[in-house]
Each structure stands twice: as structure tokens, then as C-alpha cells.
C-alpha positions as CSV (number, residue, x, y, z in Angstrom):
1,X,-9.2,-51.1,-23.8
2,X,-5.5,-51.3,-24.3
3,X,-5.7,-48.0,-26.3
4,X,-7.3,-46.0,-23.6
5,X,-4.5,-46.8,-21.0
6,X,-1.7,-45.9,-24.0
7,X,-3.8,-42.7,-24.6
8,X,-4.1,-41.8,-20.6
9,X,-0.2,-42.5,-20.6
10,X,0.5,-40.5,-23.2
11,X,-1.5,-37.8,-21.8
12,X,0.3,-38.1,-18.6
13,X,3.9,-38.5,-20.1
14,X,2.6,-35.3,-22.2
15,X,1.6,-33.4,-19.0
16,X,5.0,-34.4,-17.3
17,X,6.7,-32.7,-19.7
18,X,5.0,-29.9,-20.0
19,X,5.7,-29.1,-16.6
20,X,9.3,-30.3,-16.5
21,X,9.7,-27.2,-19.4
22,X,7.9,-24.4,-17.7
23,X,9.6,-25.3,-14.6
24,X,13.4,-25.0,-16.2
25,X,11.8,-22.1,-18.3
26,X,10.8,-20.3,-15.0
27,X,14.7,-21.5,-13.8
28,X,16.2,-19.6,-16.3
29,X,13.7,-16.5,-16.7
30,X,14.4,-15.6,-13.0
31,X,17.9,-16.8,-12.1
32,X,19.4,-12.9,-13.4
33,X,16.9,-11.9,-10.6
34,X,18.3,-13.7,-8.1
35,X,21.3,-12.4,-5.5
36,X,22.4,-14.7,-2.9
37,X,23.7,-12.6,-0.3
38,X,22.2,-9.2,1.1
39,X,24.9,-7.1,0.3
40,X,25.4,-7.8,-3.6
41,X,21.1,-7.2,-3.5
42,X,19.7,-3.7,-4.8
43,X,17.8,-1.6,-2.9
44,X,13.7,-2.1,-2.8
45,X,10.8,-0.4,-1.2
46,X,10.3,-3.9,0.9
47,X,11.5,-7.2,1.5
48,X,8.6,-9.3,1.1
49,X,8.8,-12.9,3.6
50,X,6.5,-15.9,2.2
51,X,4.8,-17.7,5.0
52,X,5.6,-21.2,6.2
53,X,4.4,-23.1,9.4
54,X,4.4,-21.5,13.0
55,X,5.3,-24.3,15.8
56,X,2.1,-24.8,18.4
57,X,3.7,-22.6,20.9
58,X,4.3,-19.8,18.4
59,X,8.1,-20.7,17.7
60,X,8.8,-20.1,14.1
61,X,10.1,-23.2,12.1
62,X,13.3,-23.7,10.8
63,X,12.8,-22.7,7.3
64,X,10.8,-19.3,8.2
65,X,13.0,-18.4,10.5
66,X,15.3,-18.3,7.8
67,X,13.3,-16.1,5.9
68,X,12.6,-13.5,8.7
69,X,16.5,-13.8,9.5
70,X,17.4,-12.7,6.3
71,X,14.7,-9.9,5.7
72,X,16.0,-8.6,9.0
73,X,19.5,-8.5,7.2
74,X,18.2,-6.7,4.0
75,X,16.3,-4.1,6.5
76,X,19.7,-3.5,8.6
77,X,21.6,-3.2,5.7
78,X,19.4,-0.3,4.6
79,X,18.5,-2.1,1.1
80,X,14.4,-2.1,2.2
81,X,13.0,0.0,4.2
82,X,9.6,-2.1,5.0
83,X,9.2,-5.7,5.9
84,X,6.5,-7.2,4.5
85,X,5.2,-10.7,6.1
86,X,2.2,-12.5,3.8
87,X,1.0,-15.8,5.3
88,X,-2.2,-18.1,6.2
89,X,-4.1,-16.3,8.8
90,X,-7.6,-18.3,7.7
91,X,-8.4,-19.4,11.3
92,X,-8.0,-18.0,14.8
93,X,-5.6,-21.3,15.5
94,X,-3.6,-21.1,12.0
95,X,-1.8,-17.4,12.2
96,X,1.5,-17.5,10.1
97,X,1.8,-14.1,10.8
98,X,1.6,-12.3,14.1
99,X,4.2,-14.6,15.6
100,X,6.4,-12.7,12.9
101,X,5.7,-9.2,14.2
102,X,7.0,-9.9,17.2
103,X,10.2,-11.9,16.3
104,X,10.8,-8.6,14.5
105,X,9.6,-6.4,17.2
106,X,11.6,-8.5,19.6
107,X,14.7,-7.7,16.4
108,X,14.5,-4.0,17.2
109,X,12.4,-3.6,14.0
110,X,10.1,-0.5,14.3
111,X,6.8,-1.7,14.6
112,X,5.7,1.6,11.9
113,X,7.7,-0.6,9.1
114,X,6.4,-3.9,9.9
115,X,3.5,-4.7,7.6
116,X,1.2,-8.5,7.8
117,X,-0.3,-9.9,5.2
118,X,-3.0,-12.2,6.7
119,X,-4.1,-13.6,3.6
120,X,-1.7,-14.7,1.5
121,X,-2.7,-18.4,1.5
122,X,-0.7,-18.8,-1.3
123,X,2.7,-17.3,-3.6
124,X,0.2,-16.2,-6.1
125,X,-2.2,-14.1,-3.7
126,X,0.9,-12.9,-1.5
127,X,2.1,-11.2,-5.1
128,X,-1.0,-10.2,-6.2
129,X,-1.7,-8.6,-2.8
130,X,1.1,-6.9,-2.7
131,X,1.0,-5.3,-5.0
132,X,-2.8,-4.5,-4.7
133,X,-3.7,-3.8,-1.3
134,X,-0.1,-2.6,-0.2
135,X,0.5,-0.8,-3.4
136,X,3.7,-2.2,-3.8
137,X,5.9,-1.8,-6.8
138,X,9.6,-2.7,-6.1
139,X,10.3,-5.8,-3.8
140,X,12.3,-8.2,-2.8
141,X,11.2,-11.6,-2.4
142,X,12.9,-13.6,0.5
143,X,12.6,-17.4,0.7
144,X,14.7,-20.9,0.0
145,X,16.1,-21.2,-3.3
146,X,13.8,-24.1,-4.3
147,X,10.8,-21.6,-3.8
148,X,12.8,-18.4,-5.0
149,X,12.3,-18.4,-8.7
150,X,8.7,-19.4,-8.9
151,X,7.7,-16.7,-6.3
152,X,9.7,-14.2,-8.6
153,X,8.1,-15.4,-11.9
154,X,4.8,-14.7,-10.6
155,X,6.0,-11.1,-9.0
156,X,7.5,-9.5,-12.1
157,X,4.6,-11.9,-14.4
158,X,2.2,-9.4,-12.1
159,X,4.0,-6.5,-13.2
160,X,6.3,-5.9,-9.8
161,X,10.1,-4.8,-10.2
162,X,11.0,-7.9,-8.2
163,X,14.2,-9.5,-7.2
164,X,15.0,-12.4,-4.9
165,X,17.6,-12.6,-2.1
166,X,18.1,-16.7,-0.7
167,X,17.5,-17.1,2.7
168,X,18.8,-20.4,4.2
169,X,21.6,-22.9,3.2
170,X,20.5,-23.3,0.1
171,X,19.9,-27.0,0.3
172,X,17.4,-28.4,-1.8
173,X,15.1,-31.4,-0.5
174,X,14.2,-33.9,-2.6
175,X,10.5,-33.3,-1.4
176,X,10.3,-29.7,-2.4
177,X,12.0,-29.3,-5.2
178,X,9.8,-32.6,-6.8
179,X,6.7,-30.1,-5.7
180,X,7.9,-27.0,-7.8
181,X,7.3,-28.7,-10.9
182,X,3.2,-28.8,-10.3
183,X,3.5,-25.9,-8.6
184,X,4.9,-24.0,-11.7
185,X,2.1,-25.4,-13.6
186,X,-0.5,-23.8,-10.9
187,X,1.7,-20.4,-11.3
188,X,1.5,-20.8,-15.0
189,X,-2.8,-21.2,-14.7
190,X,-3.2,-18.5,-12.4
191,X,-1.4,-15.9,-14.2
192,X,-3.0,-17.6,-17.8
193,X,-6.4,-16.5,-16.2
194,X,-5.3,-13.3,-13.9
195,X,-6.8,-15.4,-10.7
196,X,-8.4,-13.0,-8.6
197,X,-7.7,-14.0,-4.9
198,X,-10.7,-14.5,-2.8
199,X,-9.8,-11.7,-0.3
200,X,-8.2,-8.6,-1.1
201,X,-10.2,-5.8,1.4
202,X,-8.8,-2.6,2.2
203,X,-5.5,-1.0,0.8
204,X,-2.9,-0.5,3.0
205,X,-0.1,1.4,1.4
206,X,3.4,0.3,2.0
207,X,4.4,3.7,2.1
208,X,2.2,4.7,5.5
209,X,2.6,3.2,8.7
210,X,2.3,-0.8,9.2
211,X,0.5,-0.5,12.8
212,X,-2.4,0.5,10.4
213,X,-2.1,-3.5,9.4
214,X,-3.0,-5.4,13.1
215,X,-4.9,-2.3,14.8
């Protein structure tokens, strides 16, 4: 009996590692990607906002408005020309989304070059979406810096010329950084077997008009 709890431990300890090394692998593969301020960023077709909780009475949290913040930046600072927001729309109470639009709207964004992604339930399917149904091909990829090089190692792993800008303080919590190394390891499967995501739909080109996107 003793030698099947050294074996699981091993197996575990083995598995630990293995995703300790893809997750510094994926650190240094992205980091000459990455630009932490808008005006040393190059230009893009689209800054591209990953989706995080909406508050019950359609306030944005704390860490997504952060990332809208800063793709407003990139978009005022003529470096996109689209904004891009991909989040979890799956139920008529969860919508990551439309309270986005019109933070933007309320920005002075023109509602022609705001574009929602309502299902990008995760990075993966946000990337593979993009690129997909809004036929992009040059991005870049807002979000915290504990998130930032994961989200970019899937992008360019998907074939996207994609480059990261940091939105926020850059503070990492012990909580989400601990997540990123699993999460590199769910990256690392998806793209291993080119996961399809469950919805894709009809294309809406990044280069047309976002209304297309709600109405």
C-alpha cells in the first residue's frame, strides 16, 4: 500500500512541475510582447478587453474597470482603432458585456467601433473567437499582468500578431498568480488539441461596424 501513495506522490510532485515549467516557459516566451504603458505600445487593428465580474447593479469591478480604462487609453491614443470586449454572457442574469458598451459609450467611444464578444467564457475561446468570428489578425490584449502573458501565449499560439499592454497597478495577488500555473496547463491542453469552443456562430468582421454585434 505504501508504494501506491509514493507512486500518487510522485505523480503529483511530477505534475507540479510540469506546470511550474510551462508557466515560466509561457513567462519568458511573452514578456518581449508585453508594453506597460499605452504610449511605448504599437499600433493594432483592436484592443481586445478579457471579461471579469460585473457588480449586481451593473457597476464594473475594480479589476475590469481597469481593463476598459486602459483600452480606452490605447483607442484615444489612436494605437487601435476597435475595442473589442469578449466575456460570459451564458445567461440572461450573467452579462459581462453589455455593461461594457455603455461605459464606453458613456467614454465618448463611437458605438460603430465597439464590438461584444458574448461568448468568450474563457481566454482560450475569447482568442480563438477573435480571431474566427471577428476575423481579427493584429491585437492587443489588455488585462493585469498576472493574466497578461497566458492570454498572449494562447493569441500568437493561435496564429494572432498579438501584443499585451498591462492594465492596472500591476500588483500581483497571491490568489491569482497561484491560479496561472493550472491555468497554463489548461492553455497548454487546449492549444495541444486545437479545442474547438462550443459556440462560434456568425462572423462579424472587425473591420465593419460593431452595432452589427448587439442589434
Amino acid at each position: 500500500m505504501k508504494w501506491f501513495w509514493y507512486g500518487l506522490f510522485a505523480a503529483a510532485a511530477l505534475a507540479a512541475a510540469a506546470s511550474l515549467c510551462l508557466y515560466i516557459s509561457i513567462q519568458v516566451q511573452t514578456k518581449p510582447y508585453i508594453y506597460a504603458t499605452v504610449a511605448s505600445a504599437p499600433t493594432t487593428q483592436v484592443a481586445l478587453v478579457l471579461g471579469a465580474s460585473v457588480l449586481q447593479n451593473g457597476t464594473l469591478s475594480g479589476v475590469l474597470q481597469e481593463r476598459v480604462d486602459k483600452a480606452i487609453e490605447l483607442y484615444q491614443a489612436h494605437k487601435v482603432s476597435k475595442i473589442l470586449m469578449t466575456g460570459d454572457n451564458s445567461t440572461v442574469n450573467h452579462n459581462e458585456v453589455e455593461p461594457v458598451r455603455r461605459y464606453l459609450l458613456a467614454a465618448g467611444i463611437p458605438p460603430e467601433d465597439i464590438f461584444l464578444d458574448h461568448a468568450g467564457f474563457d481566454t482560450y475561446s475569447s482568442m480563438y473567437r477573435a480571431r474566427d468570428v471577428f476575423g481579427v489578425t493584429s491585437v492587443t490584449i489588455v488585462t493585469q499582468p498576472f493574466h497578461l502573458p497566458r492570454s498572449l501565449y494562447i493569441a500568437r499560439k493561435l496564429g494572432l500578431n498579438a501584443v499585451g499592454v498591462e492594465a492596472g497597478s500591476g500588483e500581483a495577488y497571491f490568489y491569482n498568480t497561484l491560479r496561472e500555473a493550472p491555468a497554463s496547463v489548461k492553455a497548454g491542453l487546449d492549444l495541444l488539441f486545437y479545442r474547438v469552443p462550443k459556440y462560434l456562430g456568425p462572423q462579424f468582421p472587425i473591420t465593419g461596424t460593431g452595432t452589427t454585434t448587439w442589434e
